[in-house]
N, CA, C and O atoms as CSV, one atom per row, in Angstrom:
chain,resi,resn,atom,element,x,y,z
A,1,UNK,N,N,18.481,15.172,18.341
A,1,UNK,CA,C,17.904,16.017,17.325
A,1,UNK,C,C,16.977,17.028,17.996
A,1,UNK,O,O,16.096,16.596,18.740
A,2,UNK,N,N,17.140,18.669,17.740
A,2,UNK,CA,C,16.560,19.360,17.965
A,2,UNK,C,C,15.386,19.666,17.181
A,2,UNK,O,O,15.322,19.219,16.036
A,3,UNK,N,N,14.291,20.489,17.729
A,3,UNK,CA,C,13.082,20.766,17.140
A,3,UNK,C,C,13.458,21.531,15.402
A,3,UNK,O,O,12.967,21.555,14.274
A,4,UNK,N,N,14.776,22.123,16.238
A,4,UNK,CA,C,15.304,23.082,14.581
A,4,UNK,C,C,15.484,22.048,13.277
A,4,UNK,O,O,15.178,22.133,12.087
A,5,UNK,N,N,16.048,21.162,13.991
A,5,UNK,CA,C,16.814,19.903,12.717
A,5,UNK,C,C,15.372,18.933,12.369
A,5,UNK,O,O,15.149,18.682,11.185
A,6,UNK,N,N,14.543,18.477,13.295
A,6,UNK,CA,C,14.207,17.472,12.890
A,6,UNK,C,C,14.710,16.070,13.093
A,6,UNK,O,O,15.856,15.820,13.466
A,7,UNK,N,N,13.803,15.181,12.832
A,7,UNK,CA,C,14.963,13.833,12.671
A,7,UNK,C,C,15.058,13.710,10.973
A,7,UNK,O,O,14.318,14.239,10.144
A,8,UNK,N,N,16.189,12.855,10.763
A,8,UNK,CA,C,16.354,12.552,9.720
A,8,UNK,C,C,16.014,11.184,9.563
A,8,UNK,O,O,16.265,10.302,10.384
A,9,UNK,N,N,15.090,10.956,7.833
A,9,UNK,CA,C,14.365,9.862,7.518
A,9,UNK,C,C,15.464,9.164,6.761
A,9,UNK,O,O,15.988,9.974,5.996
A,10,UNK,N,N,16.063,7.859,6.675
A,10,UNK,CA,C,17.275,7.327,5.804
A,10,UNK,C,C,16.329,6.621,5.003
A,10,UNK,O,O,16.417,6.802,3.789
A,11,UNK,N,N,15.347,5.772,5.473
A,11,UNK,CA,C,14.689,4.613,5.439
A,11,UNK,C,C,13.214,4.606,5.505
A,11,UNK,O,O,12.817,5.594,6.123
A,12,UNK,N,N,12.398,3.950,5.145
A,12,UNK,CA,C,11.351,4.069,5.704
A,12,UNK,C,C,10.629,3.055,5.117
A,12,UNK,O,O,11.145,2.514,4.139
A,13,UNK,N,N,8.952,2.466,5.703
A,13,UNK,CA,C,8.321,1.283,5.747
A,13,UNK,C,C,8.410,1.240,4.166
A,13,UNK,O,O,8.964,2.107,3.490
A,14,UNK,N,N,7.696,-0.052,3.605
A,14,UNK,CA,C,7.295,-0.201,2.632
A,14,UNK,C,C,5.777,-0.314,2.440
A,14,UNK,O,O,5.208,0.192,1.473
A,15,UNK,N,N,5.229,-0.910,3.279
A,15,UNK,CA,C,4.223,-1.263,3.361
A,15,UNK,C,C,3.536,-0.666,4.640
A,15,UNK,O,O,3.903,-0.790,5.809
A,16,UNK,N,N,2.101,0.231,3.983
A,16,UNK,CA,C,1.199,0.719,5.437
A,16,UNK,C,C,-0.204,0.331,4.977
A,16,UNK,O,O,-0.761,0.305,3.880
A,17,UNK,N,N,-0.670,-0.047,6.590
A,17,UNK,CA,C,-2.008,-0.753,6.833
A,17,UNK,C,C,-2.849,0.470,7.758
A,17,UNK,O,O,-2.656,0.702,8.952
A,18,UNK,N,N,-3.547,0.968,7.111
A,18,UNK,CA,C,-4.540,1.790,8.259
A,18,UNK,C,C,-6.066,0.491,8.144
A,18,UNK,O,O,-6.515,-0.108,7.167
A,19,UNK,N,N,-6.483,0.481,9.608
A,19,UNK,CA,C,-7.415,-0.424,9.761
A,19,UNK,C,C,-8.352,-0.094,11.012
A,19,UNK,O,O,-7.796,0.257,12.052
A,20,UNK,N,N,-9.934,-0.201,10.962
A,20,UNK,CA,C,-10.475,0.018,11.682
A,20,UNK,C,C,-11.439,-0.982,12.080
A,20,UNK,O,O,-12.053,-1.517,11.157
A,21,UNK,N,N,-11.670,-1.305,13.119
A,21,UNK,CA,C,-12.891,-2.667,13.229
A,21,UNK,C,C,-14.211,-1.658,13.701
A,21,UNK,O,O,-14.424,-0.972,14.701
A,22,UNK,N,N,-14.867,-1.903,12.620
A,22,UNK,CA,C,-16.200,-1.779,12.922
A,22,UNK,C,C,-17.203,-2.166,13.287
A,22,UNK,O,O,-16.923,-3.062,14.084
A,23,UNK,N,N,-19.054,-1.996,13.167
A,23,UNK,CA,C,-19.834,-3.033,13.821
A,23,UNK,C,C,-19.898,-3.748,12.531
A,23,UNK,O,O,-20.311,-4.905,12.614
A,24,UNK,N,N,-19.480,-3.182,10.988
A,24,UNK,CA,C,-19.650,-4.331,9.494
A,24,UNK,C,C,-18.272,-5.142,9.560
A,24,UNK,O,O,-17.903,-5.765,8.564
A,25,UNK,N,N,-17.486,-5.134,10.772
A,25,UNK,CA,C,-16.512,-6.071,10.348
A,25,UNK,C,C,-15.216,-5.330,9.953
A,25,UNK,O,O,-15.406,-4.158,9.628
A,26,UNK,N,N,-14.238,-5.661,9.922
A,26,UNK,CA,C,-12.858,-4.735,9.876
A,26,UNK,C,C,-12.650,-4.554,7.896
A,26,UNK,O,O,-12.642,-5.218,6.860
A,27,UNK,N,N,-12.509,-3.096,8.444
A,27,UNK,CA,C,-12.054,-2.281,6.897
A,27,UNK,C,C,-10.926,-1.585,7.048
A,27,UNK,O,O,-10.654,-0.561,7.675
A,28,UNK,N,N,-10.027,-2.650,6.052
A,28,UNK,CA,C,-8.645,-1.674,6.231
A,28,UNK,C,C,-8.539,-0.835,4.425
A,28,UNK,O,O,-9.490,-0.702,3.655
A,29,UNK,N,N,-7.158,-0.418,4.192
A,29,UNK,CA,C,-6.736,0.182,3.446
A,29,UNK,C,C,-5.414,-0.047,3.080
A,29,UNK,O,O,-4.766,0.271,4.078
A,30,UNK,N,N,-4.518,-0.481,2.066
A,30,UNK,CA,C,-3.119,-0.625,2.233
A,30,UNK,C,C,-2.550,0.322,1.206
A,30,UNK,O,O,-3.166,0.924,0.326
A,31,UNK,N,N,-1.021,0.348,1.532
A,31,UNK,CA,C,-0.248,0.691,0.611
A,31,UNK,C,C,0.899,0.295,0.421
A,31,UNK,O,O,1.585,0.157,1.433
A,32,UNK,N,N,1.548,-0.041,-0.968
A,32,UNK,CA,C,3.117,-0.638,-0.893
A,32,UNK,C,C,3.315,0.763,-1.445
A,32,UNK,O,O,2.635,1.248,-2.349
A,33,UNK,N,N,4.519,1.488,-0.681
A,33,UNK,CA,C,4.822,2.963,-1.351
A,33,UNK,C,C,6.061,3.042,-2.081
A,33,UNK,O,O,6.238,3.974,-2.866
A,34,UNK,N,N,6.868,2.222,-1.913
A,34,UNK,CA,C,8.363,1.914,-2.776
A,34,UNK,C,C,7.917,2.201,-4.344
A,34,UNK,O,O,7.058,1.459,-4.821
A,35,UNK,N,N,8.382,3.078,-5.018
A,35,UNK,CA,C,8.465,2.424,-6.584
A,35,UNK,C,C,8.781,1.666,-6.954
A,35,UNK,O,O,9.131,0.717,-6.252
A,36,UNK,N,N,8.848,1.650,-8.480
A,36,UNK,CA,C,9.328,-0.084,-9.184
A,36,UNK,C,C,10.660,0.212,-9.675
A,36,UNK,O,O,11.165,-0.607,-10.443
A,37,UNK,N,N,11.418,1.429,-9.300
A,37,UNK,CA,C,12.315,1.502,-10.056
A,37,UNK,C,C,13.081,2.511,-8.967
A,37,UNK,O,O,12.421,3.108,-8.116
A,38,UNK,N,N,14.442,2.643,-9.060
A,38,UNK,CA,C,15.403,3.769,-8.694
A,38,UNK,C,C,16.069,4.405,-9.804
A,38,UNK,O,O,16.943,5.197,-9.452
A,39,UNK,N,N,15.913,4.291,-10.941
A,39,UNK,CA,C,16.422,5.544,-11.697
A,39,UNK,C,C,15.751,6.811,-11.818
A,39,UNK,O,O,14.642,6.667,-12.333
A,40,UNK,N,N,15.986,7.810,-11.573
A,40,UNK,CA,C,15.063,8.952,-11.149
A,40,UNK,C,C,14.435,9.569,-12.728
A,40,UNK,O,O,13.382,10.163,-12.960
A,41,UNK,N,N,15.527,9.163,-13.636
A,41,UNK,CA,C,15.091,9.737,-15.127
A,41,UNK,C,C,13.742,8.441,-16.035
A,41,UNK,O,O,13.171,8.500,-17.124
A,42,UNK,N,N,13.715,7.546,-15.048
A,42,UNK,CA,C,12.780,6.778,-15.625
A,42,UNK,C,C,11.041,6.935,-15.368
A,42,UNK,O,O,10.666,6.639,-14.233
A,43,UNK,N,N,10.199,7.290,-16.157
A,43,UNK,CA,C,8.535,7.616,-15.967
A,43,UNK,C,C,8.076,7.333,-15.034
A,43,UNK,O,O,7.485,8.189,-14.376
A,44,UNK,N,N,8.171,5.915,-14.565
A,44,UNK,CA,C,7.314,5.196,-13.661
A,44,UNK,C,C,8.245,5.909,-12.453
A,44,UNK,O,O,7.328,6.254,-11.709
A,45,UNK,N,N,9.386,6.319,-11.827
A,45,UNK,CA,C,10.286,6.811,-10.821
A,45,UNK,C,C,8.957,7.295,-9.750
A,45,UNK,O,O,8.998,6.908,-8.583
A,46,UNK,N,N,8.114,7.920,-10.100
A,46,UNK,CA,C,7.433,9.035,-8.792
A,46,UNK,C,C,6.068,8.440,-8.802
A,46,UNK,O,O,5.235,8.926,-8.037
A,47,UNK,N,N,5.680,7.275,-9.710
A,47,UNK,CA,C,4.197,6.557,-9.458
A,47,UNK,C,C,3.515,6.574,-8.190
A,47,UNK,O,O,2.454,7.145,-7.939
A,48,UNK,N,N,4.458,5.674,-7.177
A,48,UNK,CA,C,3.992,5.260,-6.100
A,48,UNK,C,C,3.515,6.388,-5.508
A,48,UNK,O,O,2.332,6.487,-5.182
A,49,UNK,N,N,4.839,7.808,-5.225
A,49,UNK,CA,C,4.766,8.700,-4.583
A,49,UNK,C,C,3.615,9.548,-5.060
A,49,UNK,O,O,2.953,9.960,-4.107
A,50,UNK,N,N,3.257,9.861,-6.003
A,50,UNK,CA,C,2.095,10.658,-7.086
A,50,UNK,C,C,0.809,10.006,-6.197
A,50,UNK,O,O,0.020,10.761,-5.631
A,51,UNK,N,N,0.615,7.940,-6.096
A,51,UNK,CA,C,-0.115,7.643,-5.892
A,51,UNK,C,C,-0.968,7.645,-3.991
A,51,UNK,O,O,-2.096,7.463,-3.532
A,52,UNK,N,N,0.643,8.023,-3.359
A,52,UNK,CA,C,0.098,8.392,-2.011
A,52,UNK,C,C,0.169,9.273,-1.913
A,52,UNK,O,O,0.404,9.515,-0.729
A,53,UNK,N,N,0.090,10.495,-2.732
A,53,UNK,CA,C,-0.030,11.600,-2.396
A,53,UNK,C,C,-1.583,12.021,-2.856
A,53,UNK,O,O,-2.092,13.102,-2.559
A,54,UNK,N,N,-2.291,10.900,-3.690
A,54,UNK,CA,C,-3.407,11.170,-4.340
A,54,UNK,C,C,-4.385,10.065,-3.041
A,54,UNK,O,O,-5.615,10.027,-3.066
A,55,UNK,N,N,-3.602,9.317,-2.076
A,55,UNK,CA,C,-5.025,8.806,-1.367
A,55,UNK,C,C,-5.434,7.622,-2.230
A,55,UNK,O,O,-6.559,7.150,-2.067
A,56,UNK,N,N,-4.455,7.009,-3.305
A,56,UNK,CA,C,-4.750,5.972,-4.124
A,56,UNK,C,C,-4.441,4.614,-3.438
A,56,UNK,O,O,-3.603,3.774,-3.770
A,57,UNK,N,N,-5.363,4.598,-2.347
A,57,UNK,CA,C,-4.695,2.987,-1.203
A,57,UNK,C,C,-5.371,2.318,-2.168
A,57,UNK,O,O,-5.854,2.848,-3.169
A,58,UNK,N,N,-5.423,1.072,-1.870
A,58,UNK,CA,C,-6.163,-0.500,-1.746
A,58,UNK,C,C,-6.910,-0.553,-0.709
A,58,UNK,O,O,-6.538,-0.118,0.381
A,59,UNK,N,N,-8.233,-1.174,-0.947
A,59,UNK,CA,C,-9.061,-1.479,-0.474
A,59,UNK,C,C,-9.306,-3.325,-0.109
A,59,UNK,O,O,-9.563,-4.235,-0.898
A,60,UNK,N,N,-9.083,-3.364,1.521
A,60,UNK,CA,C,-8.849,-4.901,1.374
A,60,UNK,C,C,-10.029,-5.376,1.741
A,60,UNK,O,O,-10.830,-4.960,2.578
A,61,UNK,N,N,-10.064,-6.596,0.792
A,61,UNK,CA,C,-11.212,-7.764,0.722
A,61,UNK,C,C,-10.993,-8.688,2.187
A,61,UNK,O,O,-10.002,-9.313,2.566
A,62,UNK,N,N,-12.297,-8.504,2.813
A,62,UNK,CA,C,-12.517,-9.561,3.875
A,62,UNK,C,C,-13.046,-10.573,3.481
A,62,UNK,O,O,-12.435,-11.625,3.294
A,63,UNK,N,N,-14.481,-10.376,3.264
A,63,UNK,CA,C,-15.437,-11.513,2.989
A,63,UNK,C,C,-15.135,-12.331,1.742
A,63,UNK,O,O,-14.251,-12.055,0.930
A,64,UNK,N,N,-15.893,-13.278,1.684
A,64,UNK,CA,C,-15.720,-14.224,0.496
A,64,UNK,C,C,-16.178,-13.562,-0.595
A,64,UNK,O,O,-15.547,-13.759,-1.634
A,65,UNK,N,N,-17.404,-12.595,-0.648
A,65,UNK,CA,C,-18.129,-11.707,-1.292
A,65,UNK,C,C,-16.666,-10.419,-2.500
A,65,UNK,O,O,-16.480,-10.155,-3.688
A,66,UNK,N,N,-16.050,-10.056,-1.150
A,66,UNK,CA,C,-15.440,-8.870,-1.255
A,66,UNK,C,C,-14.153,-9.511,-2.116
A,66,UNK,O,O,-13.613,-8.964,-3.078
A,67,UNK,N,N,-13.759,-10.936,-1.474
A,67,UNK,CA,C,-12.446,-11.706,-2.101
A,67,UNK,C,C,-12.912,-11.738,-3.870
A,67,UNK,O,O,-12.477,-11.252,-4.914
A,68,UNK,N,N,-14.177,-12.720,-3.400
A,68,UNK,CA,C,-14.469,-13.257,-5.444
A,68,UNK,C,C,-14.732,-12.086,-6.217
A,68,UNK,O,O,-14.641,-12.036,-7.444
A,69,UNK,N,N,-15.136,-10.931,-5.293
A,69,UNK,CA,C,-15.154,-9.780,-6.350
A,69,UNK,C,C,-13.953,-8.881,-6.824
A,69,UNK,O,O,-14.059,-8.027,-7.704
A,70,UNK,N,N,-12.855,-9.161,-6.170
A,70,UNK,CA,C,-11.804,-8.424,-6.328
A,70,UNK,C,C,-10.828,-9.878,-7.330
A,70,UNK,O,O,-9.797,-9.691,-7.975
A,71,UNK,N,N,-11.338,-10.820,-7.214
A,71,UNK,CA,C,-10.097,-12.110,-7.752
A,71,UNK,C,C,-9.803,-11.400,-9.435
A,71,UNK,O,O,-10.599,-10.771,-10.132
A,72,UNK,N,N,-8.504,-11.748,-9.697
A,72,UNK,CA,C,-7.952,-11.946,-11.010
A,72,UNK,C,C,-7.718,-13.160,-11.847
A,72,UNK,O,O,-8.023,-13.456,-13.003
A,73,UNK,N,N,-7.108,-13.737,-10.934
A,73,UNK,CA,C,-7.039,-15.350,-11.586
A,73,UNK,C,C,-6.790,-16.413,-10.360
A,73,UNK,O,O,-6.442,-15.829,-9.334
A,74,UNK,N,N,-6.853,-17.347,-10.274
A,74,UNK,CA,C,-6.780,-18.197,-9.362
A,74,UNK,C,C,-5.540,-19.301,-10.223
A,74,UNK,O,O,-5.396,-19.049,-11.420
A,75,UNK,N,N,-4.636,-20.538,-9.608
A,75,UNK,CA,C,-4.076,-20.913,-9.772
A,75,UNK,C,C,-4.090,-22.166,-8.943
A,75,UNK,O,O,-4.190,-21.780,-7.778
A,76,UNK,N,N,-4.033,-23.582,-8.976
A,76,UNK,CA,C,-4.267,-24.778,-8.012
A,76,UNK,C,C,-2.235,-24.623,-7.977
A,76,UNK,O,O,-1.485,-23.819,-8.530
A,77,UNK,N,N,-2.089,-25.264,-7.482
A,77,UNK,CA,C,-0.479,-26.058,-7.040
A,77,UNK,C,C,-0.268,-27.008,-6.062
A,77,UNK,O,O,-0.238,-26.907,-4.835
A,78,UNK,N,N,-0.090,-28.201,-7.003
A,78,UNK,CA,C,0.481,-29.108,-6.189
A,78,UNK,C,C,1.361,-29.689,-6.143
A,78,UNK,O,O,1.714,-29.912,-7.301
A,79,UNK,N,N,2.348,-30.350,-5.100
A,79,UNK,CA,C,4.030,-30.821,-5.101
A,79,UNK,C,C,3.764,-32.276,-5.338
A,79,UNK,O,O,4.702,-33.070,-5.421
């Protein structure tokens, strides 16, 4: 592939982690960028893409602090 063409993308991640360790301890950022859907005529179709194009990551919980403040529900399971 020349500079003219480019490469061509078929595929690409689903999931990106930008992460930095600092002196407060490592702060990352994620993103799942796939939509929930492949029909292109359906609403939700360009969410994801809308949402990384807006800088709308996740913010990941380290501490126990950062975990219980982000929890939704918890669940026990046992076999």
């Amino acid at each position: 592939m020349g500079a003219d063409t480019g490469y061509l993308v078929n595929n690409g991640t689903s999931f990106l982690m930008a992460l930095a360790f600092t002196d407060h301890g490592p702060q990352a950022r994620v993103f799942l960028d796939y939509s929930n859907t492949e029909d292109r005529t359906d609403p939700n179709y360009l969410k994801a893409t809308q949402r990384f194009s807006a800088k709308n990551w996740r913010t990941v919980a380290w501490t126990d602090h950062q975990i219980d403040k982000q929890e939704v529900d918890t669940k026990t399971v046992r076999g």
